[in-house]
N, C-alpha and C positions, 0 to 999 in steps of 0.2 A: 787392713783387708787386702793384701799384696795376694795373698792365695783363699781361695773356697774352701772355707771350714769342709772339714771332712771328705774333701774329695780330691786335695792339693796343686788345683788347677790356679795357674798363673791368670789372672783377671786384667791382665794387657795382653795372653795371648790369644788373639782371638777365634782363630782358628781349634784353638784346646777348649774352650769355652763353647762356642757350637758343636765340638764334638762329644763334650759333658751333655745338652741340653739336647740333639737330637738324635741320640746313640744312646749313652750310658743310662740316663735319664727316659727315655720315650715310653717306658710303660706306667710314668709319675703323669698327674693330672696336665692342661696346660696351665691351668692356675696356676700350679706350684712351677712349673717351669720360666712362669713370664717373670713369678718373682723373684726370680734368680737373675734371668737379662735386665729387670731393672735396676734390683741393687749393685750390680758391674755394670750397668750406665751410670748409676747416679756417681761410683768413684770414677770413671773416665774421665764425666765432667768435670768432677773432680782436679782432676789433674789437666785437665784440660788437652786431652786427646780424645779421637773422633769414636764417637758410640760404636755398639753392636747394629746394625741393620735387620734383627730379625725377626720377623710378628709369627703368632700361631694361627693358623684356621682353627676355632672353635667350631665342635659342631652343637646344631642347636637341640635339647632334647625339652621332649613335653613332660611337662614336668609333675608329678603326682600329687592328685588331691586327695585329702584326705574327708572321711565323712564326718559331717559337721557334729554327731551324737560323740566321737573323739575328740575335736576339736572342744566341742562342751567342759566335757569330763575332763578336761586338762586345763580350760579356764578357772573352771568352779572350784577346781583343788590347788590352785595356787595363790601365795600369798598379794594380798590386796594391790601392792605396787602394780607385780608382776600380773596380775589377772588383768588387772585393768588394761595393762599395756597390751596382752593380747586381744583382750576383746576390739580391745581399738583398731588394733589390724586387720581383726578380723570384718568389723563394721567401715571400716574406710580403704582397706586397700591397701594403705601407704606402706613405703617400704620402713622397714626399722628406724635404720638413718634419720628419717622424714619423722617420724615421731618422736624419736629424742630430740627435735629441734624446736617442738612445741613447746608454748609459753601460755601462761593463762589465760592471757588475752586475748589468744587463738580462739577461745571457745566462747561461742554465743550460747548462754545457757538458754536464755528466753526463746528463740526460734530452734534449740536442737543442730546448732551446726558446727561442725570443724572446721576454720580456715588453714590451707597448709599455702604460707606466702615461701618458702625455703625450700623447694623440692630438694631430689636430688639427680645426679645423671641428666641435667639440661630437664628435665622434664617442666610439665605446666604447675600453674599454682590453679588451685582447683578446692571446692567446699564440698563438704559432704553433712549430710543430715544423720545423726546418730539416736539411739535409740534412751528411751528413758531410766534404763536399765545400767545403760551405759555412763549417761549423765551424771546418775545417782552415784555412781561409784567413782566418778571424776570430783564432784562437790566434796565425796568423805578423805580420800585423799590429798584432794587440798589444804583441806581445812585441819586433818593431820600434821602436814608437813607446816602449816601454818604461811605458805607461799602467796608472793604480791602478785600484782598482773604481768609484770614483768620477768615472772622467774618462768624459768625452764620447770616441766613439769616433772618428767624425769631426768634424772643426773646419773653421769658417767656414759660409756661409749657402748656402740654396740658388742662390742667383744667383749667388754666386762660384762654387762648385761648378759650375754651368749652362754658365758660359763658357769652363773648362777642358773640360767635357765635350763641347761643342760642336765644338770643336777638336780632342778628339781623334777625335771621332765624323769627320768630316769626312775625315782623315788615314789611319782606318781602311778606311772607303767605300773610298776614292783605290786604297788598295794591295791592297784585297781586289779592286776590280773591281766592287763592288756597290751600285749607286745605292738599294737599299731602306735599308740602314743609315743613310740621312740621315734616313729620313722616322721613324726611334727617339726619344723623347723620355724622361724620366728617366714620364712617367705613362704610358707605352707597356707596361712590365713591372709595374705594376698592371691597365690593362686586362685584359692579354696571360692573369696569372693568375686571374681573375674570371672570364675567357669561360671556360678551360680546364674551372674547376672547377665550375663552373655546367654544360659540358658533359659532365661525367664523374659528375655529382652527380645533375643534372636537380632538387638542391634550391636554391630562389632563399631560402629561411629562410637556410641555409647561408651562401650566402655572404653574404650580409647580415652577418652576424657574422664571418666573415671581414676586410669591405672595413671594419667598424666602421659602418656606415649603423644610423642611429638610424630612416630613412624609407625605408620598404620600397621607397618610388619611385624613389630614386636607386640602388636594386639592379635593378629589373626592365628597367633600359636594356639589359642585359646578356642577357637572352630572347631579344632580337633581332637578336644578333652569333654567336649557332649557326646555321651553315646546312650544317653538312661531309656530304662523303659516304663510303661507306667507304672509295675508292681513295684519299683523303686521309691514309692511315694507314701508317702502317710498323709491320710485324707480325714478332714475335719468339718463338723458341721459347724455352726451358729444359729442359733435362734434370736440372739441381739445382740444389738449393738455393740455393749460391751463387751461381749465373746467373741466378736466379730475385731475388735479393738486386739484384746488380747493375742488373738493369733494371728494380727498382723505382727504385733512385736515384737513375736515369737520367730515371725521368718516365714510364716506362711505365706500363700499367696491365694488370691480370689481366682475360682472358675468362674460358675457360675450359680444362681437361682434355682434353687428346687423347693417347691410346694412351700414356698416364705419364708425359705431357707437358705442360708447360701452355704457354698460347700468352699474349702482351702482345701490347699494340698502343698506337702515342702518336701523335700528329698531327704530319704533314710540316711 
């Protein structure tokens, strides 16, 4: 690795190397630029001369939720691994990373919970309560895969994962008719559940603990992605119990009492 595949830049000169990355390079993301100055650190050290000095200013963007009737329609059309794994993101938050490190014995089936003791990025270890729905399709894949308490639920890495998903993601659009399902990414249904609860909570401590954020700063992006208004809601009544059950499981949430009634309401 003496020269930069494709661009013939000497990777001891350093001076040609910032001039690649803040000139030739500056309309390329900073992602792809940083992983250029890491892989010419990681040979310097290599060699044992003194790295690049140079960080990017990221700036920070809010980042797009998608509506959850999308979100749906692209769970419910993929195949059982893959559904499951996004429902899970979508019901807990976790980042990808964080679910591929789950093991069966993460999951309390009797109480409904996810333990995630692994975060990722420093964050907390933190439980969440998941849904019966979700459960149910945790139990059939296990018992598919024929896995101990010990095994990892899903296997392989988020980039392998990415590029099946991508493709199906694609296939799904195609046949549903729906160009927003391309724009879903696997951090789509973490946003998705942040805004949500952020919006039904109106506490940002909350979700902070939720998302695992050690830095209150990286929760409060999420303030400025509530902007609904009420015709954005689909409103439901109950007259018992059990319908009152069901559309909690659904995502609804409780207003209030009317004539022995209670009414829900959840976001289009």
């Amino acid at each position: 690795m003496r020269r930069l595949f494709g661009w013939g830049v000497n990777v001891e000169d350093s001076l040609a190397v910032m001039d690649l990355v803040n000139v030739k390079l500056r309309d390329r993301s900073v992602g792809y630029r940083e992983k250029i100055v890491h892989a010419v650190n990681r040979w310097l050290e290599f060699k044992g001369k003194p790295k690049l000095a140079l960080k990017f200013k990221r700036e920070r963007k809010i980042p797009e939720v998608p509506l959850e009737k999308d979100l749906d329609a692209l769970i419910n059309a993929l195949p059982l691994s893959c559904s499951c794994l996004c429902r899970l993101l979508k019901e807990t938050a976790f980042r990808p990373g964080e679910a591929l490190r789950l093991r069966v014995k993460d999951i309390d089936f009797e109480r409904g919970i996810i333990t995630l003791n692994k975060p990722e990025k420093g964050s907390n270890s933190r439980q969440v309560k998941i849904s019966h729905q979700l459960q149910a399709q945790l139990k059939t894949l296990i018992s598919r895969k024929n896995l101990g308490l010990e095994d990892r639920i899903w296997n392989g890495t988020v980039d392998g994962l990415s590029s099946r998903f991508r493709k199906w993601r694609k296939r799904i659009a195609e046949k549903l008719g729906n160009p927003r399902i391309l724009k879903i990414s696997w951090y789509s249904f973490r946003h998705w559940k942040a805004t949500m609860e952020y919006h039904k909570t109106k506490d940002i401590l909350y979700v902070k603990e939720l998302l695992g954020h050690k830095n209150i700063n990286n929760t409060l992006v999420y303030t400025h992605m509530v902007d609904w208004k009420e015709e954005d809601y689909i409103v439901k009544v109950a007259a018992s119990l059990e319908e009152a059950v069901k559309l909690l499981e659904a995502g609804f949430e409780y207003v209030t009492d009317w004539e022995n009634k209670k009414l829900f309401r959840k976001r289009k």
